[in-house]
Backbone of each chain as ProteinMPNN parsed JSONL, in Angstrom:
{"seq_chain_A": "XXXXXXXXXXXXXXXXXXXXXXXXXXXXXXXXXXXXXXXXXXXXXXXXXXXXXXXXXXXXXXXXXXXXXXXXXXXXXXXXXXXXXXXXXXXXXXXXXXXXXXXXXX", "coords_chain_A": {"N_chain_A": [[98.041, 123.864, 83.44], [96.605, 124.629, 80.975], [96.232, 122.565, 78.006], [99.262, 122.522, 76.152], [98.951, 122.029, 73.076], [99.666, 120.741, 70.211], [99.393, 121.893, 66.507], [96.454, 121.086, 65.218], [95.134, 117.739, 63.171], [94.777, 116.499, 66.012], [94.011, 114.513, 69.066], [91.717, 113.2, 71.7], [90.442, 112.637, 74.625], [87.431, 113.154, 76.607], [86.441, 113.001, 79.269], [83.778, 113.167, 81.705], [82.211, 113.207, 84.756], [80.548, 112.111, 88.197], [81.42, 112.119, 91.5], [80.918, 108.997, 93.648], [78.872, 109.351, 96.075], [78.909, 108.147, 98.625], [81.537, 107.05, 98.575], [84.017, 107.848, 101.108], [86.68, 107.726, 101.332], [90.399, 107.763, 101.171], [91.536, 107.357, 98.991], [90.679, 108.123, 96.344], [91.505, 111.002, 95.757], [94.693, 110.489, 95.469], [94.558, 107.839, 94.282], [94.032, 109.668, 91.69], [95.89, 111.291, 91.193], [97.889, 109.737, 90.589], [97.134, 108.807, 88.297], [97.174, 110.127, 86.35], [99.999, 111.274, 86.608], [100.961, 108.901, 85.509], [99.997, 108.387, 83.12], [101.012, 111.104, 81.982], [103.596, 109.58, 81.405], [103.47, 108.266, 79.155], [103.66, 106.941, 75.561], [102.785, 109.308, 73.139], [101.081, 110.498, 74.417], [100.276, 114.077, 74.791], [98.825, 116.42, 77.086], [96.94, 117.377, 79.486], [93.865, 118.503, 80.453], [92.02, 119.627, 83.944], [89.235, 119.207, 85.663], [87.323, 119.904, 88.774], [83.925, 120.953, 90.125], [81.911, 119.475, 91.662], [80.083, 118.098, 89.018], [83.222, 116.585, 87.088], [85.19, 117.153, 84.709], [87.53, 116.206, 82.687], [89.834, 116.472, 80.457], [91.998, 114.279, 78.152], [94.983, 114.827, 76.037], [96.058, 113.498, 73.049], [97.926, 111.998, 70.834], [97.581, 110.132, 68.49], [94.589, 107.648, 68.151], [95.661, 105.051, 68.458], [97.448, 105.795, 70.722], [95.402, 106.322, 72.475], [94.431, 104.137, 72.964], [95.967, 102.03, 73.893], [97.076, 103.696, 76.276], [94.761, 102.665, 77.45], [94.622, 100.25, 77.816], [96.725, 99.908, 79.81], [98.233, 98.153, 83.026], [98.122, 99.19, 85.873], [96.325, 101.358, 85.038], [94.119, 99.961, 84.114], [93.266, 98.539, 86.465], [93.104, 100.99, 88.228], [90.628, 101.979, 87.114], [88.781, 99.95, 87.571], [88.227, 100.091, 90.099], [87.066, 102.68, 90.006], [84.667, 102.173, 88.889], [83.579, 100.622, 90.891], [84.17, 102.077, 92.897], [84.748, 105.077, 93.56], [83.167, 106.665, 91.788], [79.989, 107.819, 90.895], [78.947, 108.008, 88.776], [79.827, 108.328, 85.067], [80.675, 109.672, 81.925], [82.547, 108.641, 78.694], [84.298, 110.581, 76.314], [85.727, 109.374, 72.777], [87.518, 111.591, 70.742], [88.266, 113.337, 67.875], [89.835, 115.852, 67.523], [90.015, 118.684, 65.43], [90.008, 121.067, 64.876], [91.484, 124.507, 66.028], [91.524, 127.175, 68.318], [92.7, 129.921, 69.788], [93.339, 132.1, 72.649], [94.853, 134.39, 74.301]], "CA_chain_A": [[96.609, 124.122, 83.577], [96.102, 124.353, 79.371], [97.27, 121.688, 77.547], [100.233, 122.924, 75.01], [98.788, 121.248, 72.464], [100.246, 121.09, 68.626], [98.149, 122.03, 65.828], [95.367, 119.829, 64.741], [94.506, 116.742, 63.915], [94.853, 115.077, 66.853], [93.033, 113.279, 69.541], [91.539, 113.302, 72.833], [89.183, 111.739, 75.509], [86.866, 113.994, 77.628], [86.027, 111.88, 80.735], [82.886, 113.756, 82.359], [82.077, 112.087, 86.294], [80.483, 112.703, 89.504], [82.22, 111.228, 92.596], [80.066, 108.698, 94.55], [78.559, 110.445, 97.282], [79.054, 107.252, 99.775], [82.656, 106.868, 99.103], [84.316, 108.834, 101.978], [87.922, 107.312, 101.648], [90.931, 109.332, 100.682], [91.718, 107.0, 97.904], [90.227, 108.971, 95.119], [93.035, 112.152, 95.079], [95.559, 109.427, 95.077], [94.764, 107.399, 92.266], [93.499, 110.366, 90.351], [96.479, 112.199, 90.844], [99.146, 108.835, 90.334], [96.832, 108.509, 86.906], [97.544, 112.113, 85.04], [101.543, 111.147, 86.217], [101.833, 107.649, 84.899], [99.294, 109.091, 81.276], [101.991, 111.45, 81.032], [105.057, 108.935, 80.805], [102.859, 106.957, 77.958], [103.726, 107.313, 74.482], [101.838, 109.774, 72.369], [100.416, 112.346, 75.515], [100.035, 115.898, 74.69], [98.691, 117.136, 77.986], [95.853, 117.204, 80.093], [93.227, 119.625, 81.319], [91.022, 118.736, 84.807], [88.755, 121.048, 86.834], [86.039, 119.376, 89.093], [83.236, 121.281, 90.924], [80.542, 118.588, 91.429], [80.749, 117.285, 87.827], [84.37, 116.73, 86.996], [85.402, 117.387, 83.482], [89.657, 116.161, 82.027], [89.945, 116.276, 79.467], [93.736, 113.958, 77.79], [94.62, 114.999, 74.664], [96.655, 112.29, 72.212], [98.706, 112.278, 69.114], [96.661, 109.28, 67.609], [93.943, 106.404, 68.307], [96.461, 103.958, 69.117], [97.609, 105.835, 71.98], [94.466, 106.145, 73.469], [94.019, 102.183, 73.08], [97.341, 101.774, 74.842], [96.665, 103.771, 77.77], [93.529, 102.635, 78.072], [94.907, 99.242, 77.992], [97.548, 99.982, 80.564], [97.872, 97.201, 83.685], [98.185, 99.856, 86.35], [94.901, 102.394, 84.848], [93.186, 99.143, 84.549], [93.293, 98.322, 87.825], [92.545, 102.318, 88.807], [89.064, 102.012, 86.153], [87.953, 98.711, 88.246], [88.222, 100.969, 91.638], [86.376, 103.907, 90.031], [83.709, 101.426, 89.092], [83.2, 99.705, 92.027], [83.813, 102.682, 94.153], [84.604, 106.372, 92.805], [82.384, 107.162, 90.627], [78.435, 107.833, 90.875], [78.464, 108.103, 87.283], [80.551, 108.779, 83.812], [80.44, 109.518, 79.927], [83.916, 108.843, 78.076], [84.032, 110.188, 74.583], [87.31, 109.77, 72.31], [87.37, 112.62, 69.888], [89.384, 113.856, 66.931], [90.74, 117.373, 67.17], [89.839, 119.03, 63.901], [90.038, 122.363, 64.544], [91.739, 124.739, 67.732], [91.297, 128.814, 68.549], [93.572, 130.243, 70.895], [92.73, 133.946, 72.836], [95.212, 135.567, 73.297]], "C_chain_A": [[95.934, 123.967, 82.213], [96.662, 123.5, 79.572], [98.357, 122.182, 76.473], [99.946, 121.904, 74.166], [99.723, 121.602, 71.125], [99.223, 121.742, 67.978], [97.299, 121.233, 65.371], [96.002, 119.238, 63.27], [95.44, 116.509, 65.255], [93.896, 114.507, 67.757], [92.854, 113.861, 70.95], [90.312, 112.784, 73.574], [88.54, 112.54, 76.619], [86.22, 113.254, 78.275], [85.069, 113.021, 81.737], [82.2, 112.836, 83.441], [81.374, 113.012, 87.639], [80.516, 111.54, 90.286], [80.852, 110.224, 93.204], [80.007, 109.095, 95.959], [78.684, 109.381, 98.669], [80.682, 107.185, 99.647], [83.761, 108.187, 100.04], [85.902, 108.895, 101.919], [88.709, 108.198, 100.894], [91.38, 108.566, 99.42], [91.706, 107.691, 96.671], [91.564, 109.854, 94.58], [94.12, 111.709, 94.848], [96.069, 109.015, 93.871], [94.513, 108.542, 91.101], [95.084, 110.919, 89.63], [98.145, 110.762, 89.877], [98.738, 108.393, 88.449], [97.614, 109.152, 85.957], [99.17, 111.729, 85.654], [101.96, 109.97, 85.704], [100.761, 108.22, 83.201], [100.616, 109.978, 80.898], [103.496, 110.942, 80.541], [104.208, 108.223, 79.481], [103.248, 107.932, 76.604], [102.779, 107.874, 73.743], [100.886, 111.291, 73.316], [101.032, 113.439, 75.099], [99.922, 116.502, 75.676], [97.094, 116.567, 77.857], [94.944, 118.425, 80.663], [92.318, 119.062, 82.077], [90.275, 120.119, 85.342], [87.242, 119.793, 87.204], [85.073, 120.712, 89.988], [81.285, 120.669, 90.65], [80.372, 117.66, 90.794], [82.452, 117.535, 87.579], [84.231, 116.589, 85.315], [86.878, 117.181, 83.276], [89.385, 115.419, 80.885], [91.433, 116.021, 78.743], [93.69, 114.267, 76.771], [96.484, 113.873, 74.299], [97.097, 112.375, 71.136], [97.717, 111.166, 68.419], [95.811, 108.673, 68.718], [94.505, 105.831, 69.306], [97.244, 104.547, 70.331], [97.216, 105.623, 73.226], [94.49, 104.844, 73.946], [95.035, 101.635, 73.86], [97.174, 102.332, 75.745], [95.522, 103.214, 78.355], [93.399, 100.989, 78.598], [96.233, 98.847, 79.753], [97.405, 99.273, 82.113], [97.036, 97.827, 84.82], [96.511, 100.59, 86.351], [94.156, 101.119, 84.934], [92.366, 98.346, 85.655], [92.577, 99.51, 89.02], [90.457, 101.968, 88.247], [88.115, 100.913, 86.968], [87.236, 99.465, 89.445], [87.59, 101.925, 90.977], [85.223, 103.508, 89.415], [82.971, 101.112, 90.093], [82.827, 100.976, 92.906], [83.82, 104.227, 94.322], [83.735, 107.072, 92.205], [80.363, 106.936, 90.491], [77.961, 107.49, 88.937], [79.576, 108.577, 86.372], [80.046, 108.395, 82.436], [82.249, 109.491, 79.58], [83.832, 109.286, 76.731], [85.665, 110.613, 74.346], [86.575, 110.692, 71.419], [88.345, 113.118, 68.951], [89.542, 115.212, 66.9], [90.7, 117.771, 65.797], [90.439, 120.633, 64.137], [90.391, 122.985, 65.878], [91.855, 126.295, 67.463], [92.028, 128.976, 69.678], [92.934, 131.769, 71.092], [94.064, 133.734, 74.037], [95.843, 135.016, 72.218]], "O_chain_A": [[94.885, 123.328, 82.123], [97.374, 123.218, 80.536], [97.668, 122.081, 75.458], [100.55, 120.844, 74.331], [100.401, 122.627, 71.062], [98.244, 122.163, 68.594], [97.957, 120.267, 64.985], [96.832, 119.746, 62.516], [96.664, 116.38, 65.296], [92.908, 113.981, 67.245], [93.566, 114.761, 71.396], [89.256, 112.559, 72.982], [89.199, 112.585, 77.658], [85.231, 112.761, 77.73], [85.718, 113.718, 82.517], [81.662, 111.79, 83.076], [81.601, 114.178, 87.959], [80.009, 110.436, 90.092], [79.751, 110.775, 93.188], [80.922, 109.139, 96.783], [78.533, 109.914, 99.768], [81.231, 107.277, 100.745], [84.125, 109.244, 99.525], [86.476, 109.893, 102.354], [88.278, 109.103, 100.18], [91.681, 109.397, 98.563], [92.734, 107.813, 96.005], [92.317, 109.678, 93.622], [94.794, 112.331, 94.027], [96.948, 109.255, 93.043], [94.732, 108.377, 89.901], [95.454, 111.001, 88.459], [98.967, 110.971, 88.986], [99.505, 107.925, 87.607], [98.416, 108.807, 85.089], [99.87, 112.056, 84.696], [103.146, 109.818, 85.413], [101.454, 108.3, 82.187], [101.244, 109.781, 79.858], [104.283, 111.466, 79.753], [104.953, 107.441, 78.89], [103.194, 109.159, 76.53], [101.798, 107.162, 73.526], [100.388, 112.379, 73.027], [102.248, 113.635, 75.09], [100.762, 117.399, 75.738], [96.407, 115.932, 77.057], [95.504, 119.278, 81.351], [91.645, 118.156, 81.587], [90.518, 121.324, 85.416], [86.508, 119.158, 86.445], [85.831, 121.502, 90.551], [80.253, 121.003, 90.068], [80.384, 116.518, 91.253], [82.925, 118.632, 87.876], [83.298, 116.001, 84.768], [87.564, 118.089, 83.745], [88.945, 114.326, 80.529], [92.171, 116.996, 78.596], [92.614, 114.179, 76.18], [97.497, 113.672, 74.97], [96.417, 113.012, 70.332], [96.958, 111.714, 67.62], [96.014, 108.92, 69.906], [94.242, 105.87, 70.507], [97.753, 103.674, 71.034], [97.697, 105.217, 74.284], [94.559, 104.502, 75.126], [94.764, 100.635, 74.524], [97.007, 101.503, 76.641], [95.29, 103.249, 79.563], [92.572, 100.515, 79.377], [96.382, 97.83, 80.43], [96.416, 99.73, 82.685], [95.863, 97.524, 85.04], [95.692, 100.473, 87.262], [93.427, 101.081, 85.926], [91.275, 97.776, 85.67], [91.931, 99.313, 90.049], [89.449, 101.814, 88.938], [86.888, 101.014, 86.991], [86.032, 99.461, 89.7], [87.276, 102.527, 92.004], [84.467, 104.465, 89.253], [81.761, 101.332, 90.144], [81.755, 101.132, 93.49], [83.023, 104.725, 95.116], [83.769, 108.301, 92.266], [79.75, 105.972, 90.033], [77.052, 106.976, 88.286], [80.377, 109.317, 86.944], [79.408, 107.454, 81.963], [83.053, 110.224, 80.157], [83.336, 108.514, 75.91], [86.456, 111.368, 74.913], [85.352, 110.687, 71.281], [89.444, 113.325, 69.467], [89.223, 115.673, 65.803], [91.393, 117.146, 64.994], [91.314, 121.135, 63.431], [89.932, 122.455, 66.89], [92.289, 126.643, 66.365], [91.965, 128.121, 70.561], [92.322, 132.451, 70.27], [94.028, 132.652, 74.623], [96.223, 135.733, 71.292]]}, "seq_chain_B": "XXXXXXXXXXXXXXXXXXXXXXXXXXXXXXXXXXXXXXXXXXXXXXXXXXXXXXXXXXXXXXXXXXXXXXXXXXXXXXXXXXXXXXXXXXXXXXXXXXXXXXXXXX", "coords_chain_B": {"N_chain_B": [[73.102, 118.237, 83.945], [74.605, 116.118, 83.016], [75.358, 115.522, 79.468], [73.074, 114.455, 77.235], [74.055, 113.084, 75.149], [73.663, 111.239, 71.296], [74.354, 108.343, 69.505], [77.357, 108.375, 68.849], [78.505, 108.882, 65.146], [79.232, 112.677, 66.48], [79.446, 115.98, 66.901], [81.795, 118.468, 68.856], [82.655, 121.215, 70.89], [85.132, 121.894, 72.829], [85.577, 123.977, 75.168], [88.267, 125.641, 77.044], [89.112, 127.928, 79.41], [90.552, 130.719, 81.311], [88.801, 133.073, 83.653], [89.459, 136.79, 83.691], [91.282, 138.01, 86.026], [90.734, 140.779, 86.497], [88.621, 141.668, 86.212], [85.713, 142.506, 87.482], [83.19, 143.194, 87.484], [79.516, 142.355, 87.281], [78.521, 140.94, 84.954], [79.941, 138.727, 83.862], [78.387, 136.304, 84.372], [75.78, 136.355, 83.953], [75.74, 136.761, 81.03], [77.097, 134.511, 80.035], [75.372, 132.468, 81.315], [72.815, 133.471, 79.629], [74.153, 132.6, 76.773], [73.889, 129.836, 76.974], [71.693, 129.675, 77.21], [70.869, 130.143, 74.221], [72.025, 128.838, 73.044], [70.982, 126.701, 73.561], [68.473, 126.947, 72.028], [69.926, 126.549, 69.442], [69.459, 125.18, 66.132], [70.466, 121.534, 65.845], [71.76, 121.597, 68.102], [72.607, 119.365, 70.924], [73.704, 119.228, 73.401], [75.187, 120.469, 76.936], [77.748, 120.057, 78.852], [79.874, 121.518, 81.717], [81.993, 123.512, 84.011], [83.418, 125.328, 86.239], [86.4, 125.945, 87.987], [88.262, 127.891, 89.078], [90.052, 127.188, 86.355], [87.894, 126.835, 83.783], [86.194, 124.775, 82.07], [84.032, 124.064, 79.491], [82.27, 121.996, 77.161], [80.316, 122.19, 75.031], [77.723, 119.754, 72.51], [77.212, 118.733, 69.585], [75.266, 118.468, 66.024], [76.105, 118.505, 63.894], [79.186, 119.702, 62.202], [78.507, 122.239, 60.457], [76.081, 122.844, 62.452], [77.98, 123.7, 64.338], [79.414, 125.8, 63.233], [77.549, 127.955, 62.772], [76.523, 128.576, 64.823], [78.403, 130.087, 66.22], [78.104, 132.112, 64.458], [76.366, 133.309, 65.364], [74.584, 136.503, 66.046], [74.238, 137.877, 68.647], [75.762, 135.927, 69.566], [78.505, 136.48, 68.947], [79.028, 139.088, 69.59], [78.687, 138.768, 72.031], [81.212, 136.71, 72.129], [83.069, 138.892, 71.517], [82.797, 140.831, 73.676], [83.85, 138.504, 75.614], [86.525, 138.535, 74.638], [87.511, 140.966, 75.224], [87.059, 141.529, 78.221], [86.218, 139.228, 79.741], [87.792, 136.972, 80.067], [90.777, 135.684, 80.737], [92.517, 134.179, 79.273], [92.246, 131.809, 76.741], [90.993, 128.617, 75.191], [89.731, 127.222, 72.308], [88.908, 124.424, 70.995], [87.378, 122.366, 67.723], [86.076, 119.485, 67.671], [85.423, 115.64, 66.74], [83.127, 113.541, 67.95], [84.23, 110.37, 68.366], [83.645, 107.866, 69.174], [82.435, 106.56, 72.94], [81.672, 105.827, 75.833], [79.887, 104.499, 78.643], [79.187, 105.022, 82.34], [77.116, 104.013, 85.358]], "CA_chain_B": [[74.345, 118.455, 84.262], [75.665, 115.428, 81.765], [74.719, 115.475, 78.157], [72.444, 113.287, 76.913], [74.39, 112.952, 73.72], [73.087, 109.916, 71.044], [74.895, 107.361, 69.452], [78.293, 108.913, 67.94], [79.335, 110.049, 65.416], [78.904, 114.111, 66.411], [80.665, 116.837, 67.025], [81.969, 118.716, 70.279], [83.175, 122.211, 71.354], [85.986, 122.218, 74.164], [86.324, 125.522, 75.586], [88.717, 125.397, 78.222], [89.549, 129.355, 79.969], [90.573, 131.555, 82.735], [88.428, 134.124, 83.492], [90.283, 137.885, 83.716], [90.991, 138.427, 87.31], [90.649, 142.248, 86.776], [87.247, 141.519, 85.735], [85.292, 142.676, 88.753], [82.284, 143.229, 87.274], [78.327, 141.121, 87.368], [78.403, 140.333, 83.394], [79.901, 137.563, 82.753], [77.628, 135.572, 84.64], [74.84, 136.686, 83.078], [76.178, 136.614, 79.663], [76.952, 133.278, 80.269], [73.781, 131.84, 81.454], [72.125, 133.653, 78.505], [74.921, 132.094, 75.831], [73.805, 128.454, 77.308], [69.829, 129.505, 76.967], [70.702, 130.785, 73.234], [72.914, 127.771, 72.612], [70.48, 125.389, 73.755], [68.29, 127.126, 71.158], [70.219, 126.724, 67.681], [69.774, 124.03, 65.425], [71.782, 121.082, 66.096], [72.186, 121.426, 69.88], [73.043, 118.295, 71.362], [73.476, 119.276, 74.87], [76.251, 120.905, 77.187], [78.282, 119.873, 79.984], [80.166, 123.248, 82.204], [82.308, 123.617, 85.283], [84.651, 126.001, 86.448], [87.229, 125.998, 89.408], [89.731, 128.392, 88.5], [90.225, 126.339, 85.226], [86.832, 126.53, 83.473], [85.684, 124.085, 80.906], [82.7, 124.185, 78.589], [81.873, 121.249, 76.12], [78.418, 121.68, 74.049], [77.315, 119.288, 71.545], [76.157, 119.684, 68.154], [74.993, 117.429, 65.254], [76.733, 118.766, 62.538], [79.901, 120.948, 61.985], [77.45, 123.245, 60.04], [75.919, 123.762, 63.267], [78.591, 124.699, 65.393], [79.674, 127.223, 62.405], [76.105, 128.401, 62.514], [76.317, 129.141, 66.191], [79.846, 130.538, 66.311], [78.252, 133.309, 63.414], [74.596, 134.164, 65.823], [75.108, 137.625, 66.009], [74.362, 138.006, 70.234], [76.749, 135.078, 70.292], [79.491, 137.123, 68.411], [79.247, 140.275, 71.035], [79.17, 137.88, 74.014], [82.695, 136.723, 72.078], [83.768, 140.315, 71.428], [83.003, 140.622, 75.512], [84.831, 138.078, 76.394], [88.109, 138.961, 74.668], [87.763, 142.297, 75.836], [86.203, 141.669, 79.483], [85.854, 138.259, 80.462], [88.663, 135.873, 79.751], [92.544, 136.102, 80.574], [93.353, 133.405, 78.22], [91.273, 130.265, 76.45], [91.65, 127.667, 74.083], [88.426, 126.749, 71.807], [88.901, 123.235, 70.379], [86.396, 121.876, 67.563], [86.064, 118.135, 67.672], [84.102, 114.789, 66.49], [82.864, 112.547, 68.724], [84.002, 109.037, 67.576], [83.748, 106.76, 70.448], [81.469, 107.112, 73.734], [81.53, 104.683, 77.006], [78.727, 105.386, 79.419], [78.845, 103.886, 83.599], [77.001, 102.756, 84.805]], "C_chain_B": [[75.666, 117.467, 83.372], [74.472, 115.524, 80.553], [74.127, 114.198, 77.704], [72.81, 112.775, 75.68], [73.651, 111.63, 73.279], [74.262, 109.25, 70.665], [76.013, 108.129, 68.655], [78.271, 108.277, 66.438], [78.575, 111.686, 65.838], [79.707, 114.609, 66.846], [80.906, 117.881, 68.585], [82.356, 120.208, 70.115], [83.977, 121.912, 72.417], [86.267, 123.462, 74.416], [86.837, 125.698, 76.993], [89.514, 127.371, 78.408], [89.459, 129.38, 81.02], [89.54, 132.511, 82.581], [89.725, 135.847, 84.077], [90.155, 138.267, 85.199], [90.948, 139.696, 87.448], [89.118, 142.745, 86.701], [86.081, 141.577, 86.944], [83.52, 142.795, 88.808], [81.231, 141.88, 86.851], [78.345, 140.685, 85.813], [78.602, 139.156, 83.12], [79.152, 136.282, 83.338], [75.98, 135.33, 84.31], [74.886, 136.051, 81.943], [76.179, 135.339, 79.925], [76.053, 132.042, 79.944], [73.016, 131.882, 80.437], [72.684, 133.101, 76.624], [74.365, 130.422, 76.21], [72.541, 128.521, 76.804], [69.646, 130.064, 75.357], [71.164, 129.729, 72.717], [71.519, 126.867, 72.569], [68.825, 125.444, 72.211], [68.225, 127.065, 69.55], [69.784, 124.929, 67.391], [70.44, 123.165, 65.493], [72.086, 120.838, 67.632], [71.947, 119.884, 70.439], [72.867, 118.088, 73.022], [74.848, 119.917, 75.216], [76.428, 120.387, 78.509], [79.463, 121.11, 80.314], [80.537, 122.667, 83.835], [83.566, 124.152, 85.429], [84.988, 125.955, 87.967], [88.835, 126.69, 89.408], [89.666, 128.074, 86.827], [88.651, 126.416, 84.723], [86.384, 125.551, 82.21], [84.394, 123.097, 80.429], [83.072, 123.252, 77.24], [80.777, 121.03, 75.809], [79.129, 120.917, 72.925], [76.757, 119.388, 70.781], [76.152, 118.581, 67.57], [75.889, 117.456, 64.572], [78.107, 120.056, 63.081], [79.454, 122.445, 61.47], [76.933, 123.66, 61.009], [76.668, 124.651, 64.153], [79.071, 125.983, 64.862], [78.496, 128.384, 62.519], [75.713, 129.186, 64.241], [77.593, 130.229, 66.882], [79.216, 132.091, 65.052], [77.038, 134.234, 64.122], [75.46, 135.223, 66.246], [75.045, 138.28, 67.98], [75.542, 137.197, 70.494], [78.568, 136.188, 69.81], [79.757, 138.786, 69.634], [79.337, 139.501, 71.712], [80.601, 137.574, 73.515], [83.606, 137.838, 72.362], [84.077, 140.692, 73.273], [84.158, 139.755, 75.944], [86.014, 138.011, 76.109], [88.567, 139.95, 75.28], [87.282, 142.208, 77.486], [86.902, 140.319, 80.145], [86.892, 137.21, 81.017], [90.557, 136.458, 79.895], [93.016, 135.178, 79.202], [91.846, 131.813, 77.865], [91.806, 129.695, 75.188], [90.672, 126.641, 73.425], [88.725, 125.309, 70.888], [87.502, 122.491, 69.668], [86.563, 120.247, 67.36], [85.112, 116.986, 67.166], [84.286, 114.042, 67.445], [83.361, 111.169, 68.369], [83.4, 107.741, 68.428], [83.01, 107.229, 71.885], [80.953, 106.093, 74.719], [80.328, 105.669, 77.958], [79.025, 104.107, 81.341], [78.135, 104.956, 84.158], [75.758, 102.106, 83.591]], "O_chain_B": [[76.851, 117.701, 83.135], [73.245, 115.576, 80.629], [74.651, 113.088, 77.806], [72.018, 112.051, 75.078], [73.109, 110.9, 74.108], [75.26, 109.452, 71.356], [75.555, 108.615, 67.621], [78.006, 107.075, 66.432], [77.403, 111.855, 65.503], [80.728, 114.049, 67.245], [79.951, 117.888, 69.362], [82.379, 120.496, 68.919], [83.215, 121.5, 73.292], [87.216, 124.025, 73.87], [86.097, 125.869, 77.962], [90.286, 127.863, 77.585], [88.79, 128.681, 81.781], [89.285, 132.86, 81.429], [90.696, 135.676, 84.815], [89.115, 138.77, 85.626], [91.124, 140.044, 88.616], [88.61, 143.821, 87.017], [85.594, 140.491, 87.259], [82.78, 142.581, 89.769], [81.606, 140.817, 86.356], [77.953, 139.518, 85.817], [77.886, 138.457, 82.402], [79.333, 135.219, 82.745], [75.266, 134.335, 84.435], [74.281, 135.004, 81.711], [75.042, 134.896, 80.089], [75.944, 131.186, 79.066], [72.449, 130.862, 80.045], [71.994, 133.159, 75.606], [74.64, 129.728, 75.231], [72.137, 127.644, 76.04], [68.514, 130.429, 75.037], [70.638, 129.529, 71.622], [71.106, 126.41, 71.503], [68.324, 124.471, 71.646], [67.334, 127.291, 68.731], [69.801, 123.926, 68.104], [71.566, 123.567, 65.2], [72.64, 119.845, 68.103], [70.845, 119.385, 70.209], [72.241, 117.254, 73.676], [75.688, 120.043, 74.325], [75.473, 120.25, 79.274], [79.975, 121.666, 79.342], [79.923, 121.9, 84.578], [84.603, 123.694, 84.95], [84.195, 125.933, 88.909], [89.971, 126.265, 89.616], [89.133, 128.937, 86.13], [87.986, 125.856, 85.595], [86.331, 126.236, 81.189], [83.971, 121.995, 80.777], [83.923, 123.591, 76.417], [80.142, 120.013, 76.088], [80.261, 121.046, 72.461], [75.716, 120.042, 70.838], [76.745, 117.621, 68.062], [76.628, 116.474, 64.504], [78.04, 120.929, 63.947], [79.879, 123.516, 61.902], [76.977, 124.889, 61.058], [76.381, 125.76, 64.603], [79.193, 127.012, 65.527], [78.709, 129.582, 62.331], [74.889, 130.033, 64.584], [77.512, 130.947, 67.878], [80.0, 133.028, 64.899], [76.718, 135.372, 63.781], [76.614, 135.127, 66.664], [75.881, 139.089, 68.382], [76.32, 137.503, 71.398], [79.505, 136.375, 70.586], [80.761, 139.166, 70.236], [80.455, 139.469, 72.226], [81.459, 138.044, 74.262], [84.572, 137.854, 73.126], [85.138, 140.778, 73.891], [85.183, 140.154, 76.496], [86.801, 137.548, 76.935], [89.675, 140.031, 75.81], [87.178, 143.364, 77.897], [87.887, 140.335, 80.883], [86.855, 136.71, 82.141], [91.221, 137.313, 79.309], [93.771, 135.569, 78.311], [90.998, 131.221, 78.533], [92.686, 130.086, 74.421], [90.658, 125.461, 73.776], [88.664, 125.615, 69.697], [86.615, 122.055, 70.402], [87.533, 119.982, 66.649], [83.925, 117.311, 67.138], [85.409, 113.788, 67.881], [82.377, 110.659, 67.832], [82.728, 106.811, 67.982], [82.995, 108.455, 71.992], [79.886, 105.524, 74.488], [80.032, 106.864, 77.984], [79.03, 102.879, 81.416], [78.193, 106.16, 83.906], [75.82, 100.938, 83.209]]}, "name": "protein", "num_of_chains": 2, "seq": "XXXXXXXXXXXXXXXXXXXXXXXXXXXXXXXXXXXXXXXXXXXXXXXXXXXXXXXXXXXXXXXXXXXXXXXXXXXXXXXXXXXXXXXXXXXXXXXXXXXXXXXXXXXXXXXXXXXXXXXXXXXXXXXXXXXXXXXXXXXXXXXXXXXXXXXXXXXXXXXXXXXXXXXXXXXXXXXXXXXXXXXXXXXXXXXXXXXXXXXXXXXXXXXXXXXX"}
């Protein structure tokens, strides 16, 4: 549910989305879910945190850059990103981000 | 409901938590609401994106690292923290971040 991250630097991509409200098909939980298990065989994943209600918010987190650029390159996700173009997705922001600084409670 | 962030670079908050399931009481929804309308307030504010499902996670935007220090020291915001170690939260995990990179669909 967290991600077990390390300690900073490192990296990560917060992918903020809301579903398109015409696509009805069951596709979506599918690919979302076959995504977050082929991200975590890729070199360099840390973990992931997701939570949708309405807007969806997952946030991957990454040991470097060049990981990101490699999954993001990946044949498979590229193929998912076309389909959540075309047909998933009402809308999204992607931002990569560098991990500077992390607070834990407890 | 998405941030209107501008052109990176800037900086992020991830605050990903549980809330305390012993926590039975109307506060932290309040508190909350009034931490977003105090946020949206400081210097620096950028914008926030928010959604919990179990899993809750909160990413405001800021200009500067100076601001998010600057908002992390407002003295209402510091009791609403004190609250939510003591009240609100079973567990969280505050991540500060820069923006570097920033895709938008469509």
């Amino acid at each position: 549910m967290f991600a077990d991250t390390p300690a900073p630097p490192y990296f990560a991509v917060i992918f903020s989305s809301t579903r398109n409200p015409a696509d009805t098909a069951d596709a979506y939980d599918a690919v979302a879910q076959r995504m977050v298990e082929l991200a975590q065989q890729q070199p360099g994943f840390l973990g992931v945190e997701s939570v949708r209600n309405g807007l969806g918010i997952t946030v991957s987190y990454w040991e470097s850059r060049e990981a990101i650029d490699h999954w993001g390159q990946h044949l498979e996700h590229l193929t998912a990103q076309k389909l959540g173009r075309k047909q998933f997705y009402d809308r999204y922001i992607l931002r990569v981000v560098e991990v500077q600084e992390e607070r834990r409670f407890p």
